[in-house]
C-alpha positions as CSV (number, residue, x, y, z in Angstrom):
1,X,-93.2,-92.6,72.4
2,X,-90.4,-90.3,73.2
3,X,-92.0,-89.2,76.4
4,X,-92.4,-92.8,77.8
5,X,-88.8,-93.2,76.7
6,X,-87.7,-90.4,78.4
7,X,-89.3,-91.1,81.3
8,X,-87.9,-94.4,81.5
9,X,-84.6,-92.9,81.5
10,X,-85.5,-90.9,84.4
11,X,-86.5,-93.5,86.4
12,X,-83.5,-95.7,85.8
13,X,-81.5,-92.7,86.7
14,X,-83.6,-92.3,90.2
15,X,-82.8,-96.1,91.0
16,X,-79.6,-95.3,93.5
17,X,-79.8,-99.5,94.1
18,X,-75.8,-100.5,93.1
19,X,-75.4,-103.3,90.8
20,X,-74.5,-106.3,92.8
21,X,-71.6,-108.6,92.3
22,X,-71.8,-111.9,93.7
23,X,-68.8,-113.5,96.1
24,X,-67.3,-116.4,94.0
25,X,-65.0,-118.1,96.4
26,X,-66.0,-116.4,99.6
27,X,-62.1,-115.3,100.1
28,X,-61.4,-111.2,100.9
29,X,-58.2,-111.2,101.6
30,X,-55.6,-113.6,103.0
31,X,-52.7,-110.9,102.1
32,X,-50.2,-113.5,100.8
33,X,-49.6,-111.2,97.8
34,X,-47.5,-108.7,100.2
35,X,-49.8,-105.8,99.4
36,X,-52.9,-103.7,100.3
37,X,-55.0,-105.2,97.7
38,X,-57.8,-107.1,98.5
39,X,-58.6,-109.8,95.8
40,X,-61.4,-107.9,94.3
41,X,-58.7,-105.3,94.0
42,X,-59.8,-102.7,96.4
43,X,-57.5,-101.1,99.0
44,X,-57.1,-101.9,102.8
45,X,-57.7,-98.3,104.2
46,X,-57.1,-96.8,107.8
47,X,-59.9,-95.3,109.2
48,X,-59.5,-92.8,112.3
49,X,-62.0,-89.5,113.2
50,X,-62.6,-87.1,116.0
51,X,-60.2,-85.7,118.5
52,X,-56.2,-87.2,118.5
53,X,-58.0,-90.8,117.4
54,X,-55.3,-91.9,115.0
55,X,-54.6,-95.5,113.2
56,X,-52.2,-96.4,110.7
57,X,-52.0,-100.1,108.4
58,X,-49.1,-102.2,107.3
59,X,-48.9,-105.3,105.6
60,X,-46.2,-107.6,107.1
61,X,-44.4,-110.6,107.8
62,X,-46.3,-113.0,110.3
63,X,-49.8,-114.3,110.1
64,X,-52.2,-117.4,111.2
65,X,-51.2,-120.6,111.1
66,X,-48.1,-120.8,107.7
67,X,-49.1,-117.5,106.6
68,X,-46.2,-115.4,105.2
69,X,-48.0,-111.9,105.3
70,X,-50.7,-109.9,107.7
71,X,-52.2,-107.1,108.1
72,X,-51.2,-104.9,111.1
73,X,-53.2,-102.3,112.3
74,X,-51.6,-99.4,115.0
75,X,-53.5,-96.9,116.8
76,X,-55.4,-94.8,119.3
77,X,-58.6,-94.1,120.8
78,X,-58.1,-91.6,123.4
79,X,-59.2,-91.7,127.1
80,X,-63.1,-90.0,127.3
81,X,-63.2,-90.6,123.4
82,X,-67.0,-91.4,122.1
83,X,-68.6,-93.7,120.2
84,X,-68.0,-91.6,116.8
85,X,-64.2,-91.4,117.5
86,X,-63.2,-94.9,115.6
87,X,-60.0,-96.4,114.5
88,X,-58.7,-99.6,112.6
89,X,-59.0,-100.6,108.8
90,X,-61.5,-100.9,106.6
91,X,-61.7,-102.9,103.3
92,X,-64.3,-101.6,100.7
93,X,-66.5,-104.6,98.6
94,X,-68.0,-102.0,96.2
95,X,-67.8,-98.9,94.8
96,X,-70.5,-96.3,96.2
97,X,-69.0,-92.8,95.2
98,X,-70.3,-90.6,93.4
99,X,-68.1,-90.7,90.2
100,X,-68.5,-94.1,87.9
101,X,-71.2,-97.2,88.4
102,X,-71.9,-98.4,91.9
103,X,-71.6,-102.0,92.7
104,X,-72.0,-103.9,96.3
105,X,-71.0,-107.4,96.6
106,X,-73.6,-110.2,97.1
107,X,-72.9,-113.0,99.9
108,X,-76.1,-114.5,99.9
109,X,-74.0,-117.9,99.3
110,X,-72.4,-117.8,102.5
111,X,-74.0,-117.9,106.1
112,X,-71.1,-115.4,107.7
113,X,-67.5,-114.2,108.2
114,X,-64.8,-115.7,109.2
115,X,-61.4,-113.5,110.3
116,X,-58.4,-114.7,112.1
117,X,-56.8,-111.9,114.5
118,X,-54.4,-111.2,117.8
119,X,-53.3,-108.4,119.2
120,X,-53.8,-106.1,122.3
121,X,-56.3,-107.8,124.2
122,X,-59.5,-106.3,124.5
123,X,-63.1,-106.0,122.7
124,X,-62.7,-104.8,118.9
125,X,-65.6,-104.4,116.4
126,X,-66.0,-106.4,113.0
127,X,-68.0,-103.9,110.7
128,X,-70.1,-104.8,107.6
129,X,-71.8,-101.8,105.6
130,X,-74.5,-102.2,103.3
131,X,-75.7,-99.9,100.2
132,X,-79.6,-100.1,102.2
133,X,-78.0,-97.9,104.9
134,X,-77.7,-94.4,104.5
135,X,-77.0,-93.0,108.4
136,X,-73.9,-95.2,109.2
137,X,-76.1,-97.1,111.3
138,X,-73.9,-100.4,110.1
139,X,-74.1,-103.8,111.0
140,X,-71.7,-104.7,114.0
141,X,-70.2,-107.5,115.8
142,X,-68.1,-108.0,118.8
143,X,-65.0,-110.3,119.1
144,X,-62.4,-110.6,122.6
145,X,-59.0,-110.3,121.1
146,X,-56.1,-112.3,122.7
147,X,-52.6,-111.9,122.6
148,X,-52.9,-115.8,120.9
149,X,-54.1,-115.8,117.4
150,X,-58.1,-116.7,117.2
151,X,-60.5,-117.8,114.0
152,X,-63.7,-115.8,114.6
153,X,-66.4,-117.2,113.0
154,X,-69.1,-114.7,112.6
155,X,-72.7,-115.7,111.4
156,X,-74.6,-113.0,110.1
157,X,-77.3,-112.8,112.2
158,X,-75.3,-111.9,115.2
159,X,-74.2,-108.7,113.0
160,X,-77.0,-106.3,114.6
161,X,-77.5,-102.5,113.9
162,X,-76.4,-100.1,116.7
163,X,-80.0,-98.8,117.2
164,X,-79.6,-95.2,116.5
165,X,-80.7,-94.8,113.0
166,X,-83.3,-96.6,110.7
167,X,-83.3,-100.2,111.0
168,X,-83.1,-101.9,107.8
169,X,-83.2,-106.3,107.2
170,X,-80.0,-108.0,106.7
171,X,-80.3,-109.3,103.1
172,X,-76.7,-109.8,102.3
173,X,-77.1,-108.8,98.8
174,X,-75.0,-105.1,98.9
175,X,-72.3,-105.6,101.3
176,X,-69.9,-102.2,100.9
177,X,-67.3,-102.8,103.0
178,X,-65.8,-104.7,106.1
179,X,-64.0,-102.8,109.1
180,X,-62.4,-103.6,112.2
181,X,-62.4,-100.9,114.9
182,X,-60.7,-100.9,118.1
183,X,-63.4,-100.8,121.0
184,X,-60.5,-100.0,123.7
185,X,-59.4,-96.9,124.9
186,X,-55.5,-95.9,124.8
187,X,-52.9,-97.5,122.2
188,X,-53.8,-100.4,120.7
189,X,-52.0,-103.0,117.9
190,X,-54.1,-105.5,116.1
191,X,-53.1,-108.2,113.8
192,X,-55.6,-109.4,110.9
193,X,-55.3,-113.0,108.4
194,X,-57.7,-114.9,106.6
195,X,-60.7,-112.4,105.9
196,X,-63.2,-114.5,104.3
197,X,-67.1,-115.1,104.1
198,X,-67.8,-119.1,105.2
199,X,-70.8,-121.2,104.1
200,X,-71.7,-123.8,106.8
């Protein structure tokens, strides 16, 4: 008996499968509280790697539509720079370190995402990450910016894997985070409302 038990143990320990939180309202953040908080109370983040790629976030008056606050994202992707040298923002939707339980969030109620941004024009690149992906190989989309604030709606299935590591099914059941890189090269400012999953 205590070997089966132990062995149990050991298995559960192996399963690295985060504990999945489901998406009540579908809403990630519409920054109306003034701060970097999202409402599952994890922290808007600027992301920037590689070379003199740099990106900084605020959170600010302005926004869609009545909207008192947005999120603004400032940065830089060099002239020459590759596809590894990324900036924007990034939003986790579970906690995947190695310290404490890991959770993902679960948006199998909802058919995609829907994100209200203007800025610089050009192509930018709406990001989800999922716990079943280990080589960064992450789901991707494409949106055209405009100097005029947009409503992308997003369905899932045109999030598609970049092709360079293992290709894994979209199940929508460990979402770990949303990002929005800039795919332009030289200086760029972005402007983000309304983050939020949509059933249609």
């Amino acid at each position: 008996m205590r070997i089966l038990v132990l062995a149990l143990l050991v298995l559960a320990g192996c399963n690295s499968r985060p504990a999945s939180i489901p998406m009540i309202d579908g809403m990630v953040d519409n920054f109306e509280d003034g701060n970097r908080y999202s409402e599952l109370s994890f922290e808007w983040q600027s992301i920037s790697g590689g070379g003199e790629t740099n990106a900084s976030i605020f959170i600010e008056p302005g926004g869609v539509g009545s909207s008192i606050y947005q999120l603004t994202v400032g940065g830089m992707r060099p002239f020459g720079s590759s596809g590894d040298q990324v900036s924007g923002a990034r939003i986790a939707l579970g906690n995947t370190g190695d310290s404490g339980s890991k959770t993902a969030t679960d948006v199998t109620a909802y058919t995609g995402l829907s994100i209200a941004m203007s800025g610089t024009p050009g192509t930018y690149i709406i990001q989800m990450g999922t716990a079943s992906i280990t080589d960064h190989d992450y789901y991707n989309s494409y949106v055209e910016v405009t100097e005029q604030w947009n409503v992308f709606k997003i369905p899932f299935d045109r999030f598609l894997q970049e092709g360079f590591g293992s290709k894994r099914d979209w199940t929508g059941e460990d979402v770990t985070h949303i990002a929005i890189y800039s795919n332009i090269l030289g200086p760029y400012q972005l402007y983000v409302d309304d983050v939020a999953f949509y059933s249609e």
